[in-house]
Structures are given as structure tokens and as C-alpha cells.
N, C-alpha and C positions, 0 to 999 in steps of 0.2 A: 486493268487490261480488258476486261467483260466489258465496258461501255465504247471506247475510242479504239480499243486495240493494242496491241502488244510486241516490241520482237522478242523471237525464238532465240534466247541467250547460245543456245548450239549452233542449228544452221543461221543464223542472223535473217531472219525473215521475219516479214513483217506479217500479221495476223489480224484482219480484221475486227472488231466490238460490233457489239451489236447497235450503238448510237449509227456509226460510220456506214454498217449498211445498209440501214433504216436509211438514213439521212441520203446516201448515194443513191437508193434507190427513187425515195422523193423527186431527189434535184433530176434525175434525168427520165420521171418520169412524162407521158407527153399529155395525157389527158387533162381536162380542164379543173376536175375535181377536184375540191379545197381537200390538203395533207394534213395533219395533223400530228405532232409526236409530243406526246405528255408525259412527262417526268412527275410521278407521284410517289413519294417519299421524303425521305431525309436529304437536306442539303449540304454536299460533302465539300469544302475548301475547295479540292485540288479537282475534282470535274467541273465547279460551276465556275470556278477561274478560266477553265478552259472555254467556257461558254461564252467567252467575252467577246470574240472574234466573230460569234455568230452573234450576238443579239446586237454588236453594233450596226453603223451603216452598210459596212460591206457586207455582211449577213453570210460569211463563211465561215465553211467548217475548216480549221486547220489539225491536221492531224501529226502524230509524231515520224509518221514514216516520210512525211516532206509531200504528201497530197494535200492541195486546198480543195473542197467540193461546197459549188456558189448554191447559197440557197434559192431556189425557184419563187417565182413571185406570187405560185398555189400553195407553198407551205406557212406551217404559223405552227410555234411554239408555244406549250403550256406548262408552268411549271404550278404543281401543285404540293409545293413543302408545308410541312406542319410546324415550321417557323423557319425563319432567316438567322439565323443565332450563328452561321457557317460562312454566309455571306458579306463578301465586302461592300461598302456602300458603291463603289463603281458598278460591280452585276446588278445592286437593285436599281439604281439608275440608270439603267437600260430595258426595266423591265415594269410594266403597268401592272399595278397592283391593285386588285381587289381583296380586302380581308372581310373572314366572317367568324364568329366566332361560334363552336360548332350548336349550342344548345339555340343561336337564331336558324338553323337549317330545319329541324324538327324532324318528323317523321317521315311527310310526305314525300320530299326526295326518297328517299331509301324505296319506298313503294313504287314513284312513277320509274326507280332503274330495274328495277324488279319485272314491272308492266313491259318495260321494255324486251325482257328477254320468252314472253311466254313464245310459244310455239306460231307460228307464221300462219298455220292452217287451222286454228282455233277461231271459231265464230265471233262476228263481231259483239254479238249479245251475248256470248259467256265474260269474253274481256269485259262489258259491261258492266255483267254483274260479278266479277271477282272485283273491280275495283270499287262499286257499291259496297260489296262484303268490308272492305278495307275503310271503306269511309264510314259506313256506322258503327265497324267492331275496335276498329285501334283506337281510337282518340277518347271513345268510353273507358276500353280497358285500362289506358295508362292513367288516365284519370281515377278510378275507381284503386288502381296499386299507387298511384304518388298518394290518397287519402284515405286508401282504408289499410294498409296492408306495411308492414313493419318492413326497413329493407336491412339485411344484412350486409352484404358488397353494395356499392355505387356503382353503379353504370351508369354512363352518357347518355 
């Protein structure tokens, strides 16, 4: 009920998700600006089922309360699951896939979303050199613990 919505088994009302007013709000927005809504987790059966309406050609949301809402020709979907194991081969068949397996991502991602979030009013020459810092200090360190240093737990 949290993603698409829900009725209120009492008064029989219908109750918005938070997909439905994301997604409503998108389609009827007017600006030109590319939308985006990424779904990052687990792929569950019974929402990506439901996703089938939208990633076909008609590219609508159909919801249980009996509203369709057409997707906008500025939105685009991204789903970022940590497998398909949930999925039927008809959703992935609607859906372009790039796979990566995470030890080819390495570090640097993790840093430039990082970079991404410093403070807006930080000088261009400190951003500079923090991410200097980051290029001569990380890729020594993990080096110097993958060969000199004994590891108890595994991490990624």
C-alpha cells in the first residue's frame, strides 16, 4: 500500500503511495526538465508486476482505485535491483538492461557521489584539493590493507 496506495477497509477510501504521487505529480508537471524516479532495492513480484502497464508502450500508471496517470514524454524510469530473481521475464523485457558487477565500480564512484554533495559555497580550490586528497590517499591505502594487513570480515 506505501508504493501504489491503498483502500481504507473502514471508510472505503482510497489513499494514495508514494509511486502514485511521485509519478502524478511528474506526468502533470509543465516544465521541460528530464523527471526521474528510481526504484533502488529489492524486486518484489507483486509491485514490478504492476509495472508492466507503465514500461510498456502506453507508458501508464494504472492504479487499484480505477485512475490511469499517462507518463509524460520528460519522465524516465530507473530501476536499480540487486538482482531479478523476483522478476518475470515479460518486466525484464520491457526493461534495458545494463549489468555490473559491483567489485568493476571500485571506489571512485563512492567518492565523485560524495564530491557531489560537498557544500555549494566551498571554493573551487578546496574541492580541488579534497579530491586530490582522495586520489593520492585511497587507492595507496586499500592497496597497502589488500597486501600488508590480515583481514578478519570481508567487505566489498
Amino acid at each position: 500500500g506505501q508504493l501504489y496506495g491503498c483502500f481504507d477497509p473502514v471508510s472505503h477510501e482510497w489513499t494514495d503511495g508514494i509511486l502514485a504521487n511521485t509519478f502524478r505529480e511528474q506526468a502533470c508537471s509543465t516544465t521541460e526538465d528530464r523527471k526521474w524516479i528510481v526504484f533502488d532495492g529489492p524486486v518484489d513480484a507483486v509491485w514490478i508486476e504492476n509495472m508492466n502497464t507503465v514500461l510498456d508502450d502506453n507508458k501508464k500508471l494504472c492504479l487499484m482505485s480505477g485512475e490511469i496517470i499517462q507518463m509524460s514524454a520528460h519522465m524516465s524510469l530507473m530501476f536499480e535491483p540487486e538482482d531479478l530473481e523476483q522478476a518475470s521475464p515479460a518486466t525484464v523485457s520491457r526493461c534495458g538492461m545494463i549489468y555490473m558487477e559491483p567489485h568493476q565500480l571500485g571506489w571512485k564512484p563512492l567518492k565523485d557521489s560524495y564530491m557531489n554533495t560537498l557544500p555549494s559555497n566551498l571554493q573551487e580550490t578546496h574541492i580541488e584539493l579534497i579530491n586530490d586528497l582522495f586520489m593520492w590517499l585511497v587507492q595507496p591505502s586499500l592497496d597497502f590493507i589488500r597486501h600488508n594487513c590480515r583481514v578478519i570480515v570481508q567487505t566489498s
